[in-house]
N, C-alpha and C positions, 0 to 999 in steps of 0.2 A: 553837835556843830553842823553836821549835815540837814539835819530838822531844822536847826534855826537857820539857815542860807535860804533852803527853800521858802522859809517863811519870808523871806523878807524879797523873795524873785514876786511870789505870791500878789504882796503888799503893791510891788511898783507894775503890777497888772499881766505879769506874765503866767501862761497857762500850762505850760506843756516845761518839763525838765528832763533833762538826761542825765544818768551816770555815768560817769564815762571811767574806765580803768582797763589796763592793760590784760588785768586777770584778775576781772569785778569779784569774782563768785570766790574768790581768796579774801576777798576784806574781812579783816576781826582776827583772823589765825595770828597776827604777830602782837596783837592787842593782850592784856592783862587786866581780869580775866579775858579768857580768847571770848570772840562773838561771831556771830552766824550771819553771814550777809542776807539771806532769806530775812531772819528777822530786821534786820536792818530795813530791808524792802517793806516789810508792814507798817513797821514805824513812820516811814515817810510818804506812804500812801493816802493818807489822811487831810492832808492838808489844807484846809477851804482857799476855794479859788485855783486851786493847781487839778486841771483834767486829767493828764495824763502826765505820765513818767514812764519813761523808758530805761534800760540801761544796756551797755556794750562793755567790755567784750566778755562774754565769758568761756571760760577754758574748759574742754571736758574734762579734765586732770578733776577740776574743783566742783562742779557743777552739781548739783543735788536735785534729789526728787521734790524737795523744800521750798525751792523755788519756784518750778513748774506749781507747786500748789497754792503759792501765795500769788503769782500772777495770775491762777485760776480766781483766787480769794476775790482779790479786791477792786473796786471796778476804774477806779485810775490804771492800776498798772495794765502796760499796752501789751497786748499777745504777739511778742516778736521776739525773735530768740538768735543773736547770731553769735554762732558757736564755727570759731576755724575749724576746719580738719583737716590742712594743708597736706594729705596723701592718704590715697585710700590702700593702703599696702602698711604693712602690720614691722616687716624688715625697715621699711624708709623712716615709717614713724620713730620708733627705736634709732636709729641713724640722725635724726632729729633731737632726741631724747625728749621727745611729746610728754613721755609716762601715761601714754594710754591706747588702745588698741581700738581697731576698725568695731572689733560686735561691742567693744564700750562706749565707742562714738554712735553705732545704729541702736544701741538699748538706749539711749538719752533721747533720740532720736522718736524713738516708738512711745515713749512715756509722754513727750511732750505732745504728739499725736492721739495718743488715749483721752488726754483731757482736754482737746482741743479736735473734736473729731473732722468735722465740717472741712468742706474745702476751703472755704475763706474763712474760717475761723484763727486760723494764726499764720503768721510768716518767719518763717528759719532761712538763714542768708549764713554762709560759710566764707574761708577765705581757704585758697589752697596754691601749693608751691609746687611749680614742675622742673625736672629738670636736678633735682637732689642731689649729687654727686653718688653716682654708683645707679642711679635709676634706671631698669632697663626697663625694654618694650611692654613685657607682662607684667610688670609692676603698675606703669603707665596703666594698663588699662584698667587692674584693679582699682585705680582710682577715677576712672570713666563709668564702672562698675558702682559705686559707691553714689556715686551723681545722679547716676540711675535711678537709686534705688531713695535717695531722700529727694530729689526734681526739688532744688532750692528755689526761692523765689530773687534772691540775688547771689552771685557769686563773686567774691574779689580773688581776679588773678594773678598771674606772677609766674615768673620764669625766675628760676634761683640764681642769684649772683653772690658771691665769695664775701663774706662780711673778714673784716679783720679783726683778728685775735680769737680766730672761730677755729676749732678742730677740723672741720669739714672744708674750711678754705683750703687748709692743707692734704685733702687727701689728693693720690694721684686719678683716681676715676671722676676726674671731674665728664659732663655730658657736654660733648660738642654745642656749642651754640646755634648752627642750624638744628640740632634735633629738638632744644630748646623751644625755640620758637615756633618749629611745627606742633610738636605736643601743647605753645600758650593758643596755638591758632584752634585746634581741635578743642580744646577744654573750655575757650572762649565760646565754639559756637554752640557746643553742648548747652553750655552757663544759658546762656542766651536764650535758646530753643525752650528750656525747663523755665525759665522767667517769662517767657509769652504764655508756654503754655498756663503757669498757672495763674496768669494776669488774667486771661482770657474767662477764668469761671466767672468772674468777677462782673462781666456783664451783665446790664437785667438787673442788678443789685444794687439795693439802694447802700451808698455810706456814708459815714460822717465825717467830714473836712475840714478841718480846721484854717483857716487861708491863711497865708503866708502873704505872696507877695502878684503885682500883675502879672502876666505873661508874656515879657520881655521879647516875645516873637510877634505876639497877636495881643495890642492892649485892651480888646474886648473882655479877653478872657482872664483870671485871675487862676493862680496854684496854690493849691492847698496839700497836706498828707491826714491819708486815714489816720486810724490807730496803729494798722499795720508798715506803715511807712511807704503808703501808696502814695506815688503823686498822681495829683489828678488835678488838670485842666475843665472849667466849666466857664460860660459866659456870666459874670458880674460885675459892678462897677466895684474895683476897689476901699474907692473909698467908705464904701456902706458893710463891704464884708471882712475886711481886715483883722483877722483876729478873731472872729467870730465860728462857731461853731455853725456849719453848714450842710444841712441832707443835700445828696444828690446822686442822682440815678447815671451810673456806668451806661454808656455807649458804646465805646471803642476802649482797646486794648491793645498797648503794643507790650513790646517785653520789659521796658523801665518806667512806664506812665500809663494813666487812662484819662479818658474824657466823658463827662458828663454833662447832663442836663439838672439844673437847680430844682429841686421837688419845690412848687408852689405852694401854699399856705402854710408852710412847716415855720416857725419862727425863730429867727436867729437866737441862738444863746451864745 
């Protein structure tokens, strides 16, 4: 059913698809016989006329080595990988009931790095939660610590608020909301700082852009994303490059976008 959706996105011209699921890397486990979301990834890589596929979200709890190798496989799927880790302290996660620990999250981490060595070779993008109830300072920065050490290319933040019908609304250690907030202001500009930085290699590099839409600031210019989910700004007339696969050479780098210059005689596909 999923092969034939995309066949037919395919058919009415569309290039590029995502999966989208809460905890992707779980599909087929309630199935009968059970099936492997990896395979499922090979099966729907194929498909003429679809360049690229992506997929979100996936969980470390489910996440396999399987994966990382079929994205290595086949050359639609797009090397981008975002994997929560909403705390990098081993107690909080457990307090969460994640089911899975900090060196489970950096061993995922390092596999998906072994096969993707290069600096611009892939993009990991996390999402993380401050402020846990019972969180304290050195936990905090265990997970400052963690940030460090994978320097994601996006991060989504968040200061923890009391969900209803949650165990943890009720504990009595909830974290003051001023501390909240300093710990979303600190972990934002970390986030931030590891997203320029690694935007930054990216200079000097030629990539492939597939355009989306003009440049709603500058209509000289049109945006497009890599494979890796780069936006990138370059000067062209819209209506010639829309949808079109596009080279172009990084200039500038900030921490959520780059800008380029169009390689000349390369031919649109």
């Amino acid at each position: 059913a999923i092969k034939a959706e995309i066949r037919e996105l395919a058919e009415q011209g569309y290039r590029e698809v995502t999966l989208l699921g809460q905890n992707i890397d779980a599909w087929g486990r309630d199935m009968t016989p059970k099936q492997k979301f990896a395979d499922m990834l090979a099966d729907v890589s194929d498909v003429p006329g679809i360049e690229r596929v992506r997929f979100v979200t996936s969980h470390p709890r489910y996440m396999s080595d399987r994966v990382c190798d079929v994205v290595k496989e086949k050359d639609s799927l797009c090397e981008m990988f975002h994997i929560p880790f909403q705390s990098g302290d081993n107690e909080v996660l457990k307090g969460m009931n994640r089911g899975y620990t900090v060196e489970r999250y950096l061993t995922i981490i390092e596999r998906i790095r072994e096969r993707f060595p290069g600096d611009t070779d892939v993009a990991i993008t996390g999402d993380v939660i401050v402020g846990f109830p019972g969180e304290t300072d050195e936990q905090f920065e265990n997970t400052l610590k963690l940030m460090e050490k994978v320097k994601f290319d996006a991060c989504m933040t968040a200061a923890y608020s009391p969900r209803p019908n949650t165990d943890a609304a009720m504990w009595p250690n909830q974290v003051a909301e001023d501390v909240k907030q300093d710990r979303l202001q600190k972990i934002h500009r970390l986030a931030t700082a590891h997203a320029l930085e690694r935007n930054e290699k990216f200079v000097g590099k030629e990539v492939e852009v597939l355009v989306e839409v003009r440049n709603v600031k500058n209509p000289t210019q049109v945006m497009g994303r890599t494979r890796l989910n780069k936006q990138v700004f370059f000067e062209a007339d819209i209506d010639d490059v829309k949808g079109k696969l596009v080279m172009v050479k990084v200039t500038e780098a900030r921490a959520y976008s780059l800008t380029g210059e169009r390689i000349e005689g390369v031919p649109l596909r």
